[in-house]
VOSEKOL-857747 format. One record per residue: residue number from 1; chain; residue in one letter; x, y, z of N, C-alpha, C in turn. Coordinates in Angstrom, 3 decimals. Example, Ala and Ser with C-alpha at 12.3 -4.5 7.8 and 13.67 -1.06 7.14 Angstrom:
VOSEKOL-857747
{k = 1, c = A, r = a, n_px = 13.190, n_py = -5.690, n_pz = 7.800, ca_px = 12.300, ca_py = -4.500, ca_pz = 7.800, c_px = 13.200, c_py = -3.300, c_pz = 7.800}
{k = 2, c = A, r = s, n_px = 12.850, n_py = -2.250, n_pz = 7.080, ca_px = 13.670, ca_py = -1.060, ca_pz = 7.140, c_px = 12.900, c_py = 0.030, c_pz = 7.870}
end
This chain:
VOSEKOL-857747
{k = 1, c = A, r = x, n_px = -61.043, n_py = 10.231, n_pz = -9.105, ca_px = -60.918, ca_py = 8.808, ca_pz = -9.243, c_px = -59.469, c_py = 8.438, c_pz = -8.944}
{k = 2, c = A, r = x, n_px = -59.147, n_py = 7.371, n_pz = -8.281, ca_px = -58.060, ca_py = 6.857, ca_pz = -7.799, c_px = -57.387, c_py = 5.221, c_pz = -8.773}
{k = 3, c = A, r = x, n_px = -56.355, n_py = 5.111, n_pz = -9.005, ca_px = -55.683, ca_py = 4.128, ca_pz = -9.968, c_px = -54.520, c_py = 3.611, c_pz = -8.970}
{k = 4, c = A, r = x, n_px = -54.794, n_py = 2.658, n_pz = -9.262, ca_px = -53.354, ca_py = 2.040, ca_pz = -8.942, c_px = -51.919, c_py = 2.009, c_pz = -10.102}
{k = 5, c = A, r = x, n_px = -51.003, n_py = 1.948, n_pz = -9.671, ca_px = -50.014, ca_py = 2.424, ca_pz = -11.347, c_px = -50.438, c_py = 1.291, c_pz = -12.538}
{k = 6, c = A, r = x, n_px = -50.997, n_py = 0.577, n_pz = -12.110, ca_px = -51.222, ca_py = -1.102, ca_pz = -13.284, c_px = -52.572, c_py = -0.109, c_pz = -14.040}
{k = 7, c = A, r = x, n_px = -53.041, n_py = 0.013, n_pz = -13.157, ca_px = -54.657, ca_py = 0.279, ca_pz = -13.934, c_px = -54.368, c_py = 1.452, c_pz = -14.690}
{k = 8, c = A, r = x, n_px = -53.574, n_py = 2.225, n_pz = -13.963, ca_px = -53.115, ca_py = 3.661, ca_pz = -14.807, c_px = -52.628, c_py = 3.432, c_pz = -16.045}
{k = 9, c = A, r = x, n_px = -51.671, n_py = 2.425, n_pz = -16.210, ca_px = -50.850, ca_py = 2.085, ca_pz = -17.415, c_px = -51.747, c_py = 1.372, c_pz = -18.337}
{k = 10, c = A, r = x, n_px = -52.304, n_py = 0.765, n_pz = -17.418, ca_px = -53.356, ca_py = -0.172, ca_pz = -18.222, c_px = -54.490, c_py = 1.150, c_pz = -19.157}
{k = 11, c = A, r = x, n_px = -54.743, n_py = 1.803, n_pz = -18.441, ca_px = -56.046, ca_py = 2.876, ca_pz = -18.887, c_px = -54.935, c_py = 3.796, c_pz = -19.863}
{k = 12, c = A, r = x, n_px = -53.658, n_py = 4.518, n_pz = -19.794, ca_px = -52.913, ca_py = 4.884, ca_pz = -20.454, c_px = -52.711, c_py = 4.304, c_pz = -21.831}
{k = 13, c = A, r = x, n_px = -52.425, n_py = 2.711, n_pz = -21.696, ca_px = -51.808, ca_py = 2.394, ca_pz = -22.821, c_px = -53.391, c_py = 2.053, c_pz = -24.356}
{k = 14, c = A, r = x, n_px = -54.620, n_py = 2.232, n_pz = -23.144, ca_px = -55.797, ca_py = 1.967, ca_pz = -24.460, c_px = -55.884, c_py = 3.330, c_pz = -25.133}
{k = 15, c = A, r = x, n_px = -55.450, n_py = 4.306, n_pz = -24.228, ca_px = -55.642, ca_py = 5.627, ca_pz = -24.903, c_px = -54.891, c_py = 5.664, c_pz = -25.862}
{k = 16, c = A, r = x, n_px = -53.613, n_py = 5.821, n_pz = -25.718, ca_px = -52.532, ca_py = 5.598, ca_pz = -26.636, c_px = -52.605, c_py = 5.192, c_pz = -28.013}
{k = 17, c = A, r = x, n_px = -53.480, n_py = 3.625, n_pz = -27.871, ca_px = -53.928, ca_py = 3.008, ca_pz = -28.995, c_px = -54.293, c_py = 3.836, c_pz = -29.778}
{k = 18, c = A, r = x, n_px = -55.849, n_py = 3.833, n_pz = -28.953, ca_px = -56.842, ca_py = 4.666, ca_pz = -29.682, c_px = -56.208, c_py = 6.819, c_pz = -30.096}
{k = 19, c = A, r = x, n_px = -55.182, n_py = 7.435, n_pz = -29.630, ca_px = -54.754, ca_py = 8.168, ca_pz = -29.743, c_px = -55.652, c_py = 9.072, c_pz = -28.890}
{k = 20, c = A, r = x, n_px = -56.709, n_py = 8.555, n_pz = -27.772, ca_px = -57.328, ca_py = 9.753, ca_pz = -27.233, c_px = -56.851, c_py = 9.718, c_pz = -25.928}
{k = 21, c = A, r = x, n_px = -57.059, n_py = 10.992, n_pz = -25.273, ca_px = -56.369, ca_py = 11.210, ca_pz = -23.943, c_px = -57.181, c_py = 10.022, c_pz = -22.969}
{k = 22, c = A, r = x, n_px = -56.399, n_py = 10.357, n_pz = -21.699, ca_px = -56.845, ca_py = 9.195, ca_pz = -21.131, c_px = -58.157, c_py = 9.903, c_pz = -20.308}
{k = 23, c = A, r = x, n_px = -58.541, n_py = 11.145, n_pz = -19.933, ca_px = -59.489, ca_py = 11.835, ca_pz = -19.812, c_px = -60.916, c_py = 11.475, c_pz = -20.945}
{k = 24, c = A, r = x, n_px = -60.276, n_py = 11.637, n_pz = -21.981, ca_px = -61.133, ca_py = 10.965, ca_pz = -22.986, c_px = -61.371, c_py = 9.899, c_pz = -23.664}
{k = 25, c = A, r = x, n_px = -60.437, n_py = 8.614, n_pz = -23.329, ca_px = -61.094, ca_py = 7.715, ca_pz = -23.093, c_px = -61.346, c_py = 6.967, c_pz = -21.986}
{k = 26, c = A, r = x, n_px = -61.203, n_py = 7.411, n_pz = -20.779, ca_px = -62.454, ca_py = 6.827, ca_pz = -19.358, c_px = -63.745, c_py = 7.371, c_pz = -19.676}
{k = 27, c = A, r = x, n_px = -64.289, n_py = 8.684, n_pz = -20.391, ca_px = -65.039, ca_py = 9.155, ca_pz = -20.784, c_px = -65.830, c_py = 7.952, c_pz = -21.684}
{k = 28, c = A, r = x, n_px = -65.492, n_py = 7.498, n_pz = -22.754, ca_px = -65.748, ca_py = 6.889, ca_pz = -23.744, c_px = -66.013, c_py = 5.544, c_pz = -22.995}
{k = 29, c = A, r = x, n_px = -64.973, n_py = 4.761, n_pz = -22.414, ca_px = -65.008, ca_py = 3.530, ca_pz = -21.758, c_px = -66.430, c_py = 3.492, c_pz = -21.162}
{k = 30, c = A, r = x, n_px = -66.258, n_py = 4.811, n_pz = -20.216, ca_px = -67.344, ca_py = 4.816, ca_pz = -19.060, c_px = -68.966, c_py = 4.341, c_pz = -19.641}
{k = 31, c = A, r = x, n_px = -69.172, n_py = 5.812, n_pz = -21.024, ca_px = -70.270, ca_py = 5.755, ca_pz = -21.201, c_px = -71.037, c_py = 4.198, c_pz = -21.873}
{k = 32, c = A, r = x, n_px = -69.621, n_py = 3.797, n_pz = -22.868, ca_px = -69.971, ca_py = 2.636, ca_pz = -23.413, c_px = -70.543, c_py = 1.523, c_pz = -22.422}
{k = 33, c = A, r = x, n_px = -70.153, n_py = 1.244, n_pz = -21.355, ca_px = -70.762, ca_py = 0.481, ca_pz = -20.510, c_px = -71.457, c_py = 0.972, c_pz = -19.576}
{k = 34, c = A, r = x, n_px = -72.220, n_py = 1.671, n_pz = -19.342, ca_px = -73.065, ca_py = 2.280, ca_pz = -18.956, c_px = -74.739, c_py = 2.191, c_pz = -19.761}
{k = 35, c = A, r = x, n_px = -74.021, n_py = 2.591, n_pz = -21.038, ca_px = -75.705, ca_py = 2.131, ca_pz = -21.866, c_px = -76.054, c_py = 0.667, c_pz = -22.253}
{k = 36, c = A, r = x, n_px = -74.803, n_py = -0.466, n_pz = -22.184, ca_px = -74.884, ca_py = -1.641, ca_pz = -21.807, c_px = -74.671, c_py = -2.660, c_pz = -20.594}
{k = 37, c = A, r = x, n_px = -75.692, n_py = -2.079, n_pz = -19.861, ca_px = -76.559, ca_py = -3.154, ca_pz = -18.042, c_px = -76.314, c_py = -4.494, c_pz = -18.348}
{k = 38, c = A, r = x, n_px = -76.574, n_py = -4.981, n_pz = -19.541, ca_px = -76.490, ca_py = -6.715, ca_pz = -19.345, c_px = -75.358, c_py = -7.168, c_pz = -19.198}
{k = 39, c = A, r = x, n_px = -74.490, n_py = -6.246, n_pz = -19.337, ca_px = -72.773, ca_py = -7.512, ca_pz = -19.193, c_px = -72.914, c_py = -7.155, c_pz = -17.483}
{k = 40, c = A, r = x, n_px = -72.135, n_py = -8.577, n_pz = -17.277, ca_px = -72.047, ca_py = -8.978, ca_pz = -16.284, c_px = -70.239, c_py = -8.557, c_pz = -16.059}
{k = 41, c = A, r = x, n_px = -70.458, n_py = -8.209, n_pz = -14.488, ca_px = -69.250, ca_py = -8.208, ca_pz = -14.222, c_px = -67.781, c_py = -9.167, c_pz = -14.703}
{k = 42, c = A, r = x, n_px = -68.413, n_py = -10.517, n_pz = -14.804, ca_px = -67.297, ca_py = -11.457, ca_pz = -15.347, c_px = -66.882, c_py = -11.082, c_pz = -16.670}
{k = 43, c = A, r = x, n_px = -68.126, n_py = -10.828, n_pz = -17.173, ca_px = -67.556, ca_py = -10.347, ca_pz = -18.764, c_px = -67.164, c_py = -9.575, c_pz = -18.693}
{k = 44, c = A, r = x, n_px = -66.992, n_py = -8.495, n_pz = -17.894, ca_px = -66.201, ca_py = -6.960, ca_pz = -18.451, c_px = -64.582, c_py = -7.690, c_pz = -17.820}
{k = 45, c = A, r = x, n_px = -64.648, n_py = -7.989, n_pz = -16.756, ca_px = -63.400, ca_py = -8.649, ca_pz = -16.428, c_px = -62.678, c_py = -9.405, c_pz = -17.302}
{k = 46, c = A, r = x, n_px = -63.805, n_py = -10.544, n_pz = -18.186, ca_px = -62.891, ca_py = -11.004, ca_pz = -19.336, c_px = -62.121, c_py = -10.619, c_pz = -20.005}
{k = 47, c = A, r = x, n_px = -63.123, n_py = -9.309, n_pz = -20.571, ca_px = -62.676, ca_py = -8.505, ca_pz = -21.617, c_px = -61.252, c_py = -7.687, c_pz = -21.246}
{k = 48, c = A, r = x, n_px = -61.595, n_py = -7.469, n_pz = -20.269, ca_px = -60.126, ca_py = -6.627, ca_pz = -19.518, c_px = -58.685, c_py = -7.527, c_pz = -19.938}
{k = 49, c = A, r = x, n_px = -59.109, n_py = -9.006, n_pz = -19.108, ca_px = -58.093, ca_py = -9.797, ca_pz = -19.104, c_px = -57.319, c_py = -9.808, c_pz = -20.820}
{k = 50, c = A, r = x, n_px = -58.604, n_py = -10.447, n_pz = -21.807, ca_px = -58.088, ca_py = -10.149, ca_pz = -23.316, c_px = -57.468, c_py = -8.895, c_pz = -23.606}
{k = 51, c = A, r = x, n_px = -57.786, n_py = -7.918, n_pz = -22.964, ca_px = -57.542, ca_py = -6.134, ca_pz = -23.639, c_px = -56.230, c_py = -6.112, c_pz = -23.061}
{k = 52, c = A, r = x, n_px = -55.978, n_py = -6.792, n_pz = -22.031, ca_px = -54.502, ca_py = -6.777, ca_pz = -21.266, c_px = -53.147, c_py = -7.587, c_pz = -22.596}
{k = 53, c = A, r = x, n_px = -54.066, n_py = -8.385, n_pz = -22.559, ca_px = -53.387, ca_py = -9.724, ca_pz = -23.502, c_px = -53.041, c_py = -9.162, c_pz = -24.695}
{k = 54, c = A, r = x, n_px = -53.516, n_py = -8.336, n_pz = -25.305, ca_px = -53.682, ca_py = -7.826, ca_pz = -26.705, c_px = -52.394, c_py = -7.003, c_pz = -26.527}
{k = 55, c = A, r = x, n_px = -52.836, n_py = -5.922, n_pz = -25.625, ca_px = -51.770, ca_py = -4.713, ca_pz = -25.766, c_px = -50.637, c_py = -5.452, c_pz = -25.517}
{k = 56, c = A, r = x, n_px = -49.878, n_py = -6.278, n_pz = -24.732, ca_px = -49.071, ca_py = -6.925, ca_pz = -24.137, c_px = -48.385, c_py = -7.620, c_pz = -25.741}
{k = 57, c = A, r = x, n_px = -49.326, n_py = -8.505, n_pz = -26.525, ca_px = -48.855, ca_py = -8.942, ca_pz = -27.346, c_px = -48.804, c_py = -7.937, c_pz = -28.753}
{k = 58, c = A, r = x, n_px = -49.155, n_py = -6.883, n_pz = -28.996, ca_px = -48.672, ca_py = -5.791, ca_pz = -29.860, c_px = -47.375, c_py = -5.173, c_pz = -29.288}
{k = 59, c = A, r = x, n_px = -47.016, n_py = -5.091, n_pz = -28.123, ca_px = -45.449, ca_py = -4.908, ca_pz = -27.632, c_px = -45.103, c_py = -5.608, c_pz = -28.201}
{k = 60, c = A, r = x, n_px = -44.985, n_py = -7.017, n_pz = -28.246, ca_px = -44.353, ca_py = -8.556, ca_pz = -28.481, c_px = -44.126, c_py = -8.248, c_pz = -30.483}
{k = 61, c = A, r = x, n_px = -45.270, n_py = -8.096, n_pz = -30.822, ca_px = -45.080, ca_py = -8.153, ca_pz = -32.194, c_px = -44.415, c_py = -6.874, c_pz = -32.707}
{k = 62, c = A, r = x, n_px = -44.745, n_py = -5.897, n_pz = -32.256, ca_px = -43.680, ca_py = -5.117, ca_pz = -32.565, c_px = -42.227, c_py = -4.796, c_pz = -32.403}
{k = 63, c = A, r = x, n_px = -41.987, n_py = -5.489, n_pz = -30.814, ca_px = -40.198, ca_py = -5.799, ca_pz = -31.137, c_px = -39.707, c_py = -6.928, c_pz = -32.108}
{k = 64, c = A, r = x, n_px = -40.778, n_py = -8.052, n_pz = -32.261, ca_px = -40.611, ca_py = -8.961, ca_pz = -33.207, c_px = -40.441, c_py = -8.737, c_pz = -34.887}
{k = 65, c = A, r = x, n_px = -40.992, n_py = -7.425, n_pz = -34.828, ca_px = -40.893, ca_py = -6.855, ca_pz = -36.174, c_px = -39.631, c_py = -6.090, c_pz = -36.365}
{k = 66, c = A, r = x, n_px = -39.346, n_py = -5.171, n_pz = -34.876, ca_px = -38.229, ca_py = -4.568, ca_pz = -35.045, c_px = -36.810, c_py = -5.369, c_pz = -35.855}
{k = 67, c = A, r = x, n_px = -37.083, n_py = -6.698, n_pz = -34.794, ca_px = -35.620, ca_py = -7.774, ca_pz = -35.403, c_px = -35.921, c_py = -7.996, c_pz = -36.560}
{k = 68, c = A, r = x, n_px = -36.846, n_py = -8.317, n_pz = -36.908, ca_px = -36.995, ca_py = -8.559, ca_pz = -38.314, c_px = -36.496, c_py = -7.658, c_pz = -39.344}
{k = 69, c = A, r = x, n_px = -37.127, n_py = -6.138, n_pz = -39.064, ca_px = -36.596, ca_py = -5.134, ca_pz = -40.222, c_px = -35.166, c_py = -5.292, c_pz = -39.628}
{k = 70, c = A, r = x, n_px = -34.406, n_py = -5.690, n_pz = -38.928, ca_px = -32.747, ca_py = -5.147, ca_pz = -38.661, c_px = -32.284, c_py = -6.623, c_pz = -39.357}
{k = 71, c = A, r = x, n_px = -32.866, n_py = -7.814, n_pz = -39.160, ca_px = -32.312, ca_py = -9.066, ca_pz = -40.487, c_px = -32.552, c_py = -8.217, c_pz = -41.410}
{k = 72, c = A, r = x, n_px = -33.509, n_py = -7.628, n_pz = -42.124, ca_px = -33.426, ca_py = -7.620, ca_pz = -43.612, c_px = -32.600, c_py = -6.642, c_pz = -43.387}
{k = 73, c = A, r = x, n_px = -32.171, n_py = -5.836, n_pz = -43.232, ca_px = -31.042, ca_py = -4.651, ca_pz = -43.039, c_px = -29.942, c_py = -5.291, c_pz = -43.196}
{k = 74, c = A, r = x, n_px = -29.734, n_py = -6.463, n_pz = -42.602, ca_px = -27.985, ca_py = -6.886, ca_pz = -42.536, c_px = -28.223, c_py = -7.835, c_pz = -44.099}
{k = 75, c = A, r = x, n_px = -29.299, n_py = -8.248, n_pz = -44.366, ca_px = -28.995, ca_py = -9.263, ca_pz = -45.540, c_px = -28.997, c_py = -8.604, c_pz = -46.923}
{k = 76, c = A, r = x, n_px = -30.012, n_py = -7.156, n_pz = -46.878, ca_px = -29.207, ca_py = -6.267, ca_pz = -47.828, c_px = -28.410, c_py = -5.817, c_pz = -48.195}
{k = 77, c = A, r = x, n_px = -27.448, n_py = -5.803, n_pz = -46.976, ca_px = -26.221, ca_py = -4.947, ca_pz = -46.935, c_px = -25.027, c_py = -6.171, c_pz = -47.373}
{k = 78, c = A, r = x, n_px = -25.858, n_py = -7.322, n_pz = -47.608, ca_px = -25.143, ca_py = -8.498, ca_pz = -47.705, c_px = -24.521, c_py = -9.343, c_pz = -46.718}
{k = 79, c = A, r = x, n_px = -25.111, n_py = -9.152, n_pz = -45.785, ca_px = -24.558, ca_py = -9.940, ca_pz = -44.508, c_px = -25.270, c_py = -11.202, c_pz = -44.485}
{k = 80, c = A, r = x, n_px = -24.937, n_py = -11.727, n_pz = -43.087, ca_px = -25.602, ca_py = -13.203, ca_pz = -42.978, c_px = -26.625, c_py = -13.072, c_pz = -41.451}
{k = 81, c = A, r = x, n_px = -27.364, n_py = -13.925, n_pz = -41.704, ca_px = -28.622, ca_py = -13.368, ca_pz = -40.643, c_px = -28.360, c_py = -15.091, c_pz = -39.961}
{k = 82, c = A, r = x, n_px = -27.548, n_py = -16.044, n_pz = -39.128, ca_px = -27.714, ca_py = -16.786, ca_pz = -39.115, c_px = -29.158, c_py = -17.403, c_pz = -38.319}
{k = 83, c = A, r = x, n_px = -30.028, n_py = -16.428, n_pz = -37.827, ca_px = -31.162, ca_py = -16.819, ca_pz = -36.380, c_px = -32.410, c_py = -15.996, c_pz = -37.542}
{k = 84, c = A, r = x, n_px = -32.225, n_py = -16.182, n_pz = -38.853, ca_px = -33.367, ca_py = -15.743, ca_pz = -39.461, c_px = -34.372, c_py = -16.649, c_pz = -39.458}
{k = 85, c = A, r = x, n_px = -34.636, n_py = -17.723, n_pz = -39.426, ca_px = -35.684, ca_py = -18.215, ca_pz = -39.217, c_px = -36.312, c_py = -18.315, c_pz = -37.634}
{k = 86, c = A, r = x, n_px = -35.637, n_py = -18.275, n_pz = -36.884, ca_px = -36.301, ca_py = -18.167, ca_pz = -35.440, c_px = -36.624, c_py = -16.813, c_pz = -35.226}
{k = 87, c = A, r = x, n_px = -36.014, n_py = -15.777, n_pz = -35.932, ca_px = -36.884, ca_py = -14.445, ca_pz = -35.849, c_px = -37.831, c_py = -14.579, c_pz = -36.464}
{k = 88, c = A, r = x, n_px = -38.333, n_py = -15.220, n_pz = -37.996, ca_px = -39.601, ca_py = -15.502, ca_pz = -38.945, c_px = -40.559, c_py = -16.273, c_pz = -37.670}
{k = 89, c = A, r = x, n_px = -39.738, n_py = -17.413, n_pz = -37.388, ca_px = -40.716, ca_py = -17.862, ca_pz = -36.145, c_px = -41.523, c_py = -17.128, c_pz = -35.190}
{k = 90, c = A, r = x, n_px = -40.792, n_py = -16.376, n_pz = -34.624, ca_px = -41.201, ca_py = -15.727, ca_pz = -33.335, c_px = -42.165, c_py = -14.672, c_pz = -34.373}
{k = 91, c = A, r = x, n_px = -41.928, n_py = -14.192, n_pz = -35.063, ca_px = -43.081, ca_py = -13.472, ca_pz = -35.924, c_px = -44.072, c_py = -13.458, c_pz = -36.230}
{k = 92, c = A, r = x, n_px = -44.075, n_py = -15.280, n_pz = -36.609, ca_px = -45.360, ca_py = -15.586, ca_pz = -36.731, c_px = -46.373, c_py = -16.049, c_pz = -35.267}
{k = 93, c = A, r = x, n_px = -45.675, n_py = -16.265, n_pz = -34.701, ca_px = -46.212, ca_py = -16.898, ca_pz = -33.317, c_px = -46.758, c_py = -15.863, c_pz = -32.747}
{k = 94, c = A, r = x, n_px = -46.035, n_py = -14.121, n_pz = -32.649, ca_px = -46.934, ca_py = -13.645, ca_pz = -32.430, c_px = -48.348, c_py = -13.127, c_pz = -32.789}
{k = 95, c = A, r = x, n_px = -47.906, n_py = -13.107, n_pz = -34.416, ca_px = -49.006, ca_py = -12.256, ca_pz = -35.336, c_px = -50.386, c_py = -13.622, c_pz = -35.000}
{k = 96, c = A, r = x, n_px = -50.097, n_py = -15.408, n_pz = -34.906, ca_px = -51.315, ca_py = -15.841, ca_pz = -34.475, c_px = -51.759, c_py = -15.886, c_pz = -32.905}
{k = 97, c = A, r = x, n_px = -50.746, n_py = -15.122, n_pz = -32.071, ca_px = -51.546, ca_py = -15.002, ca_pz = -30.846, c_px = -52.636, c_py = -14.123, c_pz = -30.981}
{k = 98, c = A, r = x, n_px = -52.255, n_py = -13.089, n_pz = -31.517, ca_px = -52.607, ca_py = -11.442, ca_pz = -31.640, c_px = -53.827, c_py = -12.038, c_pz = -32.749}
{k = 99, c = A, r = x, n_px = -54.170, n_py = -12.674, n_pz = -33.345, ca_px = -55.181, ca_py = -12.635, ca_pz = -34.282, c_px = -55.863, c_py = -13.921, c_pz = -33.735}
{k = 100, c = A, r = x, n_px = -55.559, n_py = -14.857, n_pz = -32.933, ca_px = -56.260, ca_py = -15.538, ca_pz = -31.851, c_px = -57.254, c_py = -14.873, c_pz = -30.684}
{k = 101, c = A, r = x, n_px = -56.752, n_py = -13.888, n_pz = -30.231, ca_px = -57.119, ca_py = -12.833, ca_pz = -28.992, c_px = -58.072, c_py = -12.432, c_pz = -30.023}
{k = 102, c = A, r = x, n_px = -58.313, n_py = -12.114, n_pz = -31.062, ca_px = -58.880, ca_py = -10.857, ca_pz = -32.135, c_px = -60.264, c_py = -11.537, c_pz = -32.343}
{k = 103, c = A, r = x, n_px = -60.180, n_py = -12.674, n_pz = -32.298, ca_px = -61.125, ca_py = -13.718, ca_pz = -32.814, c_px = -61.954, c_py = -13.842, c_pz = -31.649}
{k = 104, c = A, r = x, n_px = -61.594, n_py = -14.134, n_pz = -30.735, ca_px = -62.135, ca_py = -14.377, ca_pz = -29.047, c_px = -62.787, c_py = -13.068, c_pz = -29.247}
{k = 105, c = A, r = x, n_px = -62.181, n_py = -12.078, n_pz = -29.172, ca_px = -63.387, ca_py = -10.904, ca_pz = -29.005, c_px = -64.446, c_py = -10.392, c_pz = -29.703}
{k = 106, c = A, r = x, n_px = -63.582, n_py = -10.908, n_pz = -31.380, ca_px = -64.889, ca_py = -10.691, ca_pz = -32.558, c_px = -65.824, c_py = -11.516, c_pz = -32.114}
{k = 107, c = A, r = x, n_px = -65.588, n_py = -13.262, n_pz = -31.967, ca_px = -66.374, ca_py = -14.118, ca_pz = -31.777, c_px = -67.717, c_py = -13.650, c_pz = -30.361}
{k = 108, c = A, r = x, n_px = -67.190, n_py = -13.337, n_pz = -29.320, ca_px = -68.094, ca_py = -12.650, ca_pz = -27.855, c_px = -68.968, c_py = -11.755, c_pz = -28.892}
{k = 109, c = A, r = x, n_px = -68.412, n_py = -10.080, n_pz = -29.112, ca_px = -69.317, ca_py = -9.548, ca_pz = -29.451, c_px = -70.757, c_py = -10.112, c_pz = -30.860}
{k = 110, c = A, r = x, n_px = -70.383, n_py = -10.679, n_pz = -31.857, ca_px = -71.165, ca_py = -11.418, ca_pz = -32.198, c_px = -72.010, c_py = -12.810, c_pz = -31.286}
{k = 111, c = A, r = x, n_px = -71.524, n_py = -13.376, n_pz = -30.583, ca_px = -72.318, ca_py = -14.163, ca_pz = -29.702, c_px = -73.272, c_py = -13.063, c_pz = -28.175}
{k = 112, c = A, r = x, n_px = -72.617, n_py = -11.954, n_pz = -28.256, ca_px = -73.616, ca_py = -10.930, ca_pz = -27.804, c_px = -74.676, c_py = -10.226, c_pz = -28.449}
{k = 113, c = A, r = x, n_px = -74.569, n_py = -10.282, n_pz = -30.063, ca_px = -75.689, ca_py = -9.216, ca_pz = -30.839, c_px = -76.684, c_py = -10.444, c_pz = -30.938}
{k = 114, c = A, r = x, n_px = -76.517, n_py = -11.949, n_pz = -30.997, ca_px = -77.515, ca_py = -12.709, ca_pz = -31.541, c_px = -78.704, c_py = -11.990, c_pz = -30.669}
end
């Protein structure tokens, strides 16, 4: 099978998630849609597009967290954090993208079991 480096990274970084190789999860990917014929190409594409979106925004929230633990680091140490609330901001903005995306997909697969 042939990848382009996007799809590679892309297929890399679900493994990652999930902690299984990427051998084992194209394996997994594969079979899962395989015993489900009714999705339509658009939908697996959707899903891609969201699965893109997700990983993309768990980068996001996790450097967003990084700044965060390094404010509370300086304000323990007794320092002054003057951009602490636009780091709280950006924190939260990501944690409701990331649980926006979460919803879109909970919401599909339940509008798929009806």
């Amino acid at each position: 099978m042939r990848l382009n480096p996007s799809e590679l990274a892309l297929i890399q970084a679900g493994a990652d998630t999930t902690g299984m190789s990427v051998a084992g999860f194209l394996a997994y990917a594969g079979l899962a849609m395989a015993r489900d014929q009714s999705r339509t190409a658009a939908a697996i594409a959707t899903e891609r597009d969201v699965l893109t979106e997700l990983f993309t925004m768990r980068r996001q929230l996790g450097w967003a967290g990084s700044n965060l633990n390094q404010a509370a680091k300086i304000l323990n140490s007794g320092g002054d954090v003057p951009h602490l609330t636009q780091v709280m901001a950006d924190v939260h903005r990501a944690a409701e993208a990331v649980r926006k995306a979460a919803d879109k997909v909970a919401n599909r697969q339940t509008d798929e079991a009806s």
